[in-house]
mmCIF file as Biopython writes it, N, C-alpha, C and O atoms, coordinates in Angstrom:
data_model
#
loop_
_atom_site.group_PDB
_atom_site.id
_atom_site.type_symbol
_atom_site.label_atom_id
_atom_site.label_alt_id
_atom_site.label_comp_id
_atom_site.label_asym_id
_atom_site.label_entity_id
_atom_site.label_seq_id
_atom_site.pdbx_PDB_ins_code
_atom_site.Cartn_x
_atom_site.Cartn_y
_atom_site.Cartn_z
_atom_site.occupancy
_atom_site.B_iso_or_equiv
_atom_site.auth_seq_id
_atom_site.auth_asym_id
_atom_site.pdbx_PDB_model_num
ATOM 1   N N  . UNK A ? 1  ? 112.811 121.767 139.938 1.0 0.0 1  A 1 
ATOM 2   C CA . UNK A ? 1  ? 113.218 120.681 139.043 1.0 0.0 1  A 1 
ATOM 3   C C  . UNK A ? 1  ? 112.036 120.205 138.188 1.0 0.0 1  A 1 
ATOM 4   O O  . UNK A ? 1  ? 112.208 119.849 137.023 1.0 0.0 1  A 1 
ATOM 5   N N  . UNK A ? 2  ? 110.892 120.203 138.753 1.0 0.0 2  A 1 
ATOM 6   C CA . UNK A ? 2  ? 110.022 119.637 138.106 1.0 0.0 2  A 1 
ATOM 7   C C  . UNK A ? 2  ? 109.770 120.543 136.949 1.0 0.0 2  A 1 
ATOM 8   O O  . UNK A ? 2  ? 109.708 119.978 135.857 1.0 0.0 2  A 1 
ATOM 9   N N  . UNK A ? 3  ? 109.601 121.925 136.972 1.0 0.0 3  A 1 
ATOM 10  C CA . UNK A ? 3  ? 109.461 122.698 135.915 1.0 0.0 3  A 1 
ATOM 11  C C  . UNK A ? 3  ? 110.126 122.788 134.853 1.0 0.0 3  A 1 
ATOM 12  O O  . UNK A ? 3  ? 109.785 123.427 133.857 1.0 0.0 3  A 1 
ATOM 13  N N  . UNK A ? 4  ? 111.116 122.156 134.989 1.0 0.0 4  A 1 
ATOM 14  C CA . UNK A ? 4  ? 112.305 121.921 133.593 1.0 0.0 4  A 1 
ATOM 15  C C  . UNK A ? 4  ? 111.628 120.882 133.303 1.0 0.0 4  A 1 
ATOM 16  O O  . UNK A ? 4  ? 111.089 120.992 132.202 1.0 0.0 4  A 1 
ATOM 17  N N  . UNK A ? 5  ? 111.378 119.671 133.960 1.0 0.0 5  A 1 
ATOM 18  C CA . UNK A ? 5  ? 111.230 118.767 133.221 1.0 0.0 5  A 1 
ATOM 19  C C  . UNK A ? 5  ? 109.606 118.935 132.307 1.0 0.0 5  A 1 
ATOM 20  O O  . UNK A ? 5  ? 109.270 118.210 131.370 1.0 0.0 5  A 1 
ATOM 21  N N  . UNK A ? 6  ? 108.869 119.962 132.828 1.0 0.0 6  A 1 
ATOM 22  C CA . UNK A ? 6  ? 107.543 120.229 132.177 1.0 0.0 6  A 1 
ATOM 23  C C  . UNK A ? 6  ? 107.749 120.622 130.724 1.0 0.0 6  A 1 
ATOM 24  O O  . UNK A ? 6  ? 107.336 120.055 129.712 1.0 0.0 6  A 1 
ATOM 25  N N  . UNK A ? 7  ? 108.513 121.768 130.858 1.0 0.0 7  A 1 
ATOM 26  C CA . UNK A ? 7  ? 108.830 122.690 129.660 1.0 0.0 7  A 1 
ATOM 27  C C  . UNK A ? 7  ? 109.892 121.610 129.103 1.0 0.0 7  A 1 
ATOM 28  O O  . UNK A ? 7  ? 110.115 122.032 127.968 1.0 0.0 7  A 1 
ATOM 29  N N  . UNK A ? 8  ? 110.641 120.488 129.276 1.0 0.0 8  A 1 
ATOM 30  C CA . UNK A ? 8  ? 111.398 119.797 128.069 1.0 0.0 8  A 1 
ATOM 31  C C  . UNK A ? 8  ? 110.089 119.101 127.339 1.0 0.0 8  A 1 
ATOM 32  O O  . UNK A ? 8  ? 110.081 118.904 126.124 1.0 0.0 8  A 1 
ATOM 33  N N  . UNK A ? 9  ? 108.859 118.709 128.296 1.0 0.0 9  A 1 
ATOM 34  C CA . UNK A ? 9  ? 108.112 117.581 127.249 1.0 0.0 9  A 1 
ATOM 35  C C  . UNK A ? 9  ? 107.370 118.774 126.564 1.0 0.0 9  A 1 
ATOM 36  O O  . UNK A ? 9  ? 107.416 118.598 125.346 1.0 0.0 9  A 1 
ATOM 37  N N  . UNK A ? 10 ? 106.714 119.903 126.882 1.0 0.0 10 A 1 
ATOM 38  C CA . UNK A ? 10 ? 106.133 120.331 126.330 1.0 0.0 10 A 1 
ATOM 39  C C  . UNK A ? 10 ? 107.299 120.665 124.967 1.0 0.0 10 A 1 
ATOM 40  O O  . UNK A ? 10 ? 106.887 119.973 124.035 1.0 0.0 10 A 1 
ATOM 41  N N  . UNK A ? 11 ? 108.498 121.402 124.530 1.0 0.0 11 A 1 
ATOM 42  C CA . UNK A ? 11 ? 109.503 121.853 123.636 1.0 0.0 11 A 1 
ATOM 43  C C  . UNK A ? 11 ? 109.366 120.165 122.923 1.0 0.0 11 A 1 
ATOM 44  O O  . UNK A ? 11 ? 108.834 119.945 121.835 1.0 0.0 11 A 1 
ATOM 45  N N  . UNK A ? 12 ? 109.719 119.549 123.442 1.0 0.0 12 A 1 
ATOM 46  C CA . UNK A ? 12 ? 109.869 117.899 123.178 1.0 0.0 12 A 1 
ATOM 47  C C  . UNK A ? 12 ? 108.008 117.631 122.106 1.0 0.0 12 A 1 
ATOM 48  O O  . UNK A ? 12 ? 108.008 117.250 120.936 1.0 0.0 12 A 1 
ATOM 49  N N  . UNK A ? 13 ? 107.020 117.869 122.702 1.0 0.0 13 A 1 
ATOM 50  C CA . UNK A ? 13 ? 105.469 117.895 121.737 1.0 0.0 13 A 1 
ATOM 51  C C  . UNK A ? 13 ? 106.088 118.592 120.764 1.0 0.0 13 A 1 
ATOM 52  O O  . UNK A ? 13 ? 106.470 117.894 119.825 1.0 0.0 13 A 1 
ATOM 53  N N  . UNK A ? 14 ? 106.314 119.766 120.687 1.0 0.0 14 A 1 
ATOM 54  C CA . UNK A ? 14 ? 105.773 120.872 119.691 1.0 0.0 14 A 1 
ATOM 55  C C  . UNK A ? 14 ? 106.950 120.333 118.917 1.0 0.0 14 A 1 
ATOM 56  O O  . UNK A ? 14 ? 106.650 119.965 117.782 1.0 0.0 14 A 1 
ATOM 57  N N  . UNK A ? 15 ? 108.340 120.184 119.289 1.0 0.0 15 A 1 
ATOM 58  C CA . UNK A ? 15 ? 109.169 119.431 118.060 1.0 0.0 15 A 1 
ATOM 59  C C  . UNK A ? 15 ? 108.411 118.183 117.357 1.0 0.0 15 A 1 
ATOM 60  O O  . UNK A ? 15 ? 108.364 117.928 116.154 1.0 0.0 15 A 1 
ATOM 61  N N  . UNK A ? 16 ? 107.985 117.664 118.149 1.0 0.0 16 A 1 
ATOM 62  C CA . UNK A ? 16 ? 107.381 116.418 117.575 1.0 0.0 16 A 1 
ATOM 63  C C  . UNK A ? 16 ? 105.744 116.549 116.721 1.0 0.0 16 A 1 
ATOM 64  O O  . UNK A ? 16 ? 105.170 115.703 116.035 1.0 0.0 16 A 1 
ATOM 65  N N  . UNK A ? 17 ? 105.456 117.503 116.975 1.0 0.0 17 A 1 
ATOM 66  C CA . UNK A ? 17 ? 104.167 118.004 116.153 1.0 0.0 17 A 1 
ATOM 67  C C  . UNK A ? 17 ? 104.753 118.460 114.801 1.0 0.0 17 A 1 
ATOM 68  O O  . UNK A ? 17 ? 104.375 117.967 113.739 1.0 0.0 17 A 1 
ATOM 69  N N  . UNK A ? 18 ? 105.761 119.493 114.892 1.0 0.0 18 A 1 
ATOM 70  C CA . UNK A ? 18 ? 105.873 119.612 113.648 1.0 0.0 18 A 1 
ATOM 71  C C  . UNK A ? 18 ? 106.938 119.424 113.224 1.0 0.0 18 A 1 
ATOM 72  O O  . UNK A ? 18 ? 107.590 120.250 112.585 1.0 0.0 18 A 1 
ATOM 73  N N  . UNK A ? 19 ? 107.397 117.940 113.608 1.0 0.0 19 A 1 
ATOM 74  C CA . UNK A ? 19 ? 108.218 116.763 112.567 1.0 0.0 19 A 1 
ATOM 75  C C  . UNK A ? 19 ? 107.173 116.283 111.770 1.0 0.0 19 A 1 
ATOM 76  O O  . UNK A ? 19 ? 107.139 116.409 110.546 1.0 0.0 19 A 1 
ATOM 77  N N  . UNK A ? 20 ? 106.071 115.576 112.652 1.0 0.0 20 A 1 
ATOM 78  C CA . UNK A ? 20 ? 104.938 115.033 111.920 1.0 0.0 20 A 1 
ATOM 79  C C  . UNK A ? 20 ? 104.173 115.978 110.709 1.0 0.0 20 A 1 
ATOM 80  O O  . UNK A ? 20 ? 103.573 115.506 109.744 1.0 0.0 20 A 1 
ATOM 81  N N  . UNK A ? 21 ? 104.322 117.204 110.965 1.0 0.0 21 A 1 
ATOM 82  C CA . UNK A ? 21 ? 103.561 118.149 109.893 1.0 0.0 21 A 1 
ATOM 83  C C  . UNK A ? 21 ? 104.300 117.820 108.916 1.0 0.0 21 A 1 
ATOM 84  O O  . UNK A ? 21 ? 103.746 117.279 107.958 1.0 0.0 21 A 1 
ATOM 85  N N  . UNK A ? 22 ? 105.844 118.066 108.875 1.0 0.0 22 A 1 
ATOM 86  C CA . UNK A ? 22 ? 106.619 118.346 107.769 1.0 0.0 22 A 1 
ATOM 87  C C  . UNK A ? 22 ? 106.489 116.993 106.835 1.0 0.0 22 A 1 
ATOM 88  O O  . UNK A ? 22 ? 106.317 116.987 105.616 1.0 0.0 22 A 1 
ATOM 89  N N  . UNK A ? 23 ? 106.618 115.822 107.722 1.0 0.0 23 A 1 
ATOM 90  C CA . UNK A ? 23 ? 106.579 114.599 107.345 1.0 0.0 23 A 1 
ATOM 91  C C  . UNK A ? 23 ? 105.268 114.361 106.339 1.0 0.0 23 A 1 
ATOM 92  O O  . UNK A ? 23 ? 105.317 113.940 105.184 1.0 0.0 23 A 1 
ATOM 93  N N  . UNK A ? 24 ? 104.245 114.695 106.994 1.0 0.0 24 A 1 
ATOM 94  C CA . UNK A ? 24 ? 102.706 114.661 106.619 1.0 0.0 24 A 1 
ATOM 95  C C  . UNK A ? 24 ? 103.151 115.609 105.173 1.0 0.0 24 A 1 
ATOM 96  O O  . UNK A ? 24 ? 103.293 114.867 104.201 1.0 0.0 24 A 1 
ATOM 97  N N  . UNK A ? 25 ? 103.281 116.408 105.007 1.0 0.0 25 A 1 
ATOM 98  C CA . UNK A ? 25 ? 103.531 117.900 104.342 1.0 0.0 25 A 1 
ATOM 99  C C  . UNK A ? 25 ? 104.536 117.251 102.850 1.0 0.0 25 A 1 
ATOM 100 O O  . UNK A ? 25 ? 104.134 117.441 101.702 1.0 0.0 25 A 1 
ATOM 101 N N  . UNK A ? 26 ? 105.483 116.706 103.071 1.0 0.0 26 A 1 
ATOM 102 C CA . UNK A ? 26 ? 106.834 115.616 102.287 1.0 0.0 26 A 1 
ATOM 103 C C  . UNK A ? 26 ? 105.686 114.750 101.551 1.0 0.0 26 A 1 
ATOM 104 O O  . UNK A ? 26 ? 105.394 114.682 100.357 1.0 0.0 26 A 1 
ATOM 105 N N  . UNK A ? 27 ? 105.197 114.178 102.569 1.0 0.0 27 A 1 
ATOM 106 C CA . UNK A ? 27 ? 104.430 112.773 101.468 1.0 0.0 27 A 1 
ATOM 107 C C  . UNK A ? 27 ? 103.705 112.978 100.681 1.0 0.0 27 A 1 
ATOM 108 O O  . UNK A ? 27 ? 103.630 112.297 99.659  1.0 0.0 27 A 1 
ATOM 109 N N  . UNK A ? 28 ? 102.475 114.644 101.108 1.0 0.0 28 A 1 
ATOM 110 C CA . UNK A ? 28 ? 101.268 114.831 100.815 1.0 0.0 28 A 1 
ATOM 111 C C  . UNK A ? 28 ? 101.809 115.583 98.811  1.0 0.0 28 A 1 
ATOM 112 O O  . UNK A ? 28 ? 101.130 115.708 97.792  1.0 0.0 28 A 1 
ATOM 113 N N  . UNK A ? 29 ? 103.279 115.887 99.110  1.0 0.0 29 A 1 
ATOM 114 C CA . UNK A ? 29 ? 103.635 116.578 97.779  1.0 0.0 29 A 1 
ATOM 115 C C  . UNK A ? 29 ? 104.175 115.434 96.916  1.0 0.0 29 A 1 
ATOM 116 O O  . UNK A ? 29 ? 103.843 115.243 95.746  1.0 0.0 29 A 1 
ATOM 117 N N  . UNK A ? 30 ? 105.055 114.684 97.627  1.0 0.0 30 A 1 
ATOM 118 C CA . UNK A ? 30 ? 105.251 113.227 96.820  1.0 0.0 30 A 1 
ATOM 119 C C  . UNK A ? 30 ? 104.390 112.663 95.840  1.0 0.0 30 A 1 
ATOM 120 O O  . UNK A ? 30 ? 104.359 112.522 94.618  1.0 0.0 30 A 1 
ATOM 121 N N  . UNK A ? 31 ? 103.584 112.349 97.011  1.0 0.0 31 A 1 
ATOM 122 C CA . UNK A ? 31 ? 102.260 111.761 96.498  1.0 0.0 31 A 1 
ATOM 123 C C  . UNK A ? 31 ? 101.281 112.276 94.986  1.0 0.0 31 A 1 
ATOM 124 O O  . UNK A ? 31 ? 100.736 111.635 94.089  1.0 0.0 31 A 1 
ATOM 125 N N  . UNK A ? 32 ? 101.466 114.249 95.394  1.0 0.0 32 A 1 
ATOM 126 C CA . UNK A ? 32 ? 101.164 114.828 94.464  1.0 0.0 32 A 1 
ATOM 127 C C  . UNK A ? 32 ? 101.427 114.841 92.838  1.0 0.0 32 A 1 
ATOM 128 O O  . UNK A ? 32 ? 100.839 114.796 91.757  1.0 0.0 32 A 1 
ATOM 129 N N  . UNK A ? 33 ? 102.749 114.936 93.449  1.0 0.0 33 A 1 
ATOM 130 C CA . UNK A ? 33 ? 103.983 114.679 92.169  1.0 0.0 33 A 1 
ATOM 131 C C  . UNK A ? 33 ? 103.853 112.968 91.252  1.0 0.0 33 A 1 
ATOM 132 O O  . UNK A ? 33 ? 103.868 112.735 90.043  1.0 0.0 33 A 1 
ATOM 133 N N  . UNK A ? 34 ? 103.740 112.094 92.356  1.0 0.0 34 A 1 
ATOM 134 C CA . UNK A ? 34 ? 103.538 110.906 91.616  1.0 0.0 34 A 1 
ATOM 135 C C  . UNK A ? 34 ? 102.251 111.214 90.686  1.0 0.0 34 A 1 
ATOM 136 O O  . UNK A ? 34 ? 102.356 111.197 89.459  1.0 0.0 34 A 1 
ATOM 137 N N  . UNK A ? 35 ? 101.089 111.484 91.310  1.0 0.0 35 A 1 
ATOM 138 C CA . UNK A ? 35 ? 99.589  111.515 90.706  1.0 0.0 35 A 1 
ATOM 139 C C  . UNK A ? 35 ? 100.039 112.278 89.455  1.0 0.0 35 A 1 
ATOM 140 O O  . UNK A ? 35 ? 99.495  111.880 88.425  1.0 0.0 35 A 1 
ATOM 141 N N  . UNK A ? 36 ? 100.987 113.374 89.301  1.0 0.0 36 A 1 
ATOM 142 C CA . UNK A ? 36 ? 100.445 114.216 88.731  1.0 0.0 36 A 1 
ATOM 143 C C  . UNK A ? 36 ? 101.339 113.344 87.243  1.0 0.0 36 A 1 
ATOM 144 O O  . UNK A ? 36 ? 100.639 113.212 86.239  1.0 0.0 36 A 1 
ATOM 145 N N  . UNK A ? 37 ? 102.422 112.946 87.189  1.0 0.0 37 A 1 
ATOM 146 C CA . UNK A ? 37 ? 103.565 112.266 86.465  1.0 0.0 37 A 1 
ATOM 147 C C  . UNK A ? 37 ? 102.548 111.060 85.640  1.0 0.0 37 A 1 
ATOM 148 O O  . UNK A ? 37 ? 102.351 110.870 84.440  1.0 0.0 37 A 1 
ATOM 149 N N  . UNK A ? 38 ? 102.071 110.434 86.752  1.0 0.0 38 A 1 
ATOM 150 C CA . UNK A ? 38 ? 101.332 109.619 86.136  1.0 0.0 38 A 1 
ATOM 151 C C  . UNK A ? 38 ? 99.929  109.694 85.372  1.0 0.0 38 A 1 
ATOM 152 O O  . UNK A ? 38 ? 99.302  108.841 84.744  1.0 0.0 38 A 1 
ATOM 153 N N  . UNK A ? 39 ? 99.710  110.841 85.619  1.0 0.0 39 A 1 
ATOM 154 C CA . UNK A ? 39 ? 98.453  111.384 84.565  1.0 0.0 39 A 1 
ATOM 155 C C  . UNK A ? 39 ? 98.647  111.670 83.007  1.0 0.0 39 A 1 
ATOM 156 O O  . UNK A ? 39 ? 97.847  111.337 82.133  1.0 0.0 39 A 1 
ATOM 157 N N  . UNK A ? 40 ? 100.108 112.490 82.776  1.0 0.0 40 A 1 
ATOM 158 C CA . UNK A ? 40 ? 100.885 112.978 81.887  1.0 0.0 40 A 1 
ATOM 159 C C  . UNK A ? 40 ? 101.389 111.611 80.943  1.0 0.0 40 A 1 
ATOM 160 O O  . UNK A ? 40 ? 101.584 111.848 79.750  1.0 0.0 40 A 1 
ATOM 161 N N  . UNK A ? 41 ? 101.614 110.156 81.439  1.0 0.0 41 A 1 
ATOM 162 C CA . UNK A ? 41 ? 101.597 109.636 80.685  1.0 0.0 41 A 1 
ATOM 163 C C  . UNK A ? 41 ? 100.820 109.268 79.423  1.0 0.0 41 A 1 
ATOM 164 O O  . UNK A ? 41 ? 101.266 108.421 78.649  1.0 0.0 41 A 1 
#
């Protein structure tokens, strides 16, 4: 029993690592896109 519950947190990190990437990854182009819009003015 205990070994399931190892391997859910570890599956459970690595989903959660790269939510945060994608998230990180979303803003870092946002962000881009704003800078870049607002230069062009």
């Amino acid at each position: 029993m205990e070994g399931a519950v190892c391997s859910n947190s570890v599956s459970l990190e690595s989903f959660l690592s790269s939510f945060m990437e994608a998230v990180v990854l979303e803003t870092a182009i946002a962000a881009s896109k704003a800078l870049a819009l607002s230069l062009h003015m």
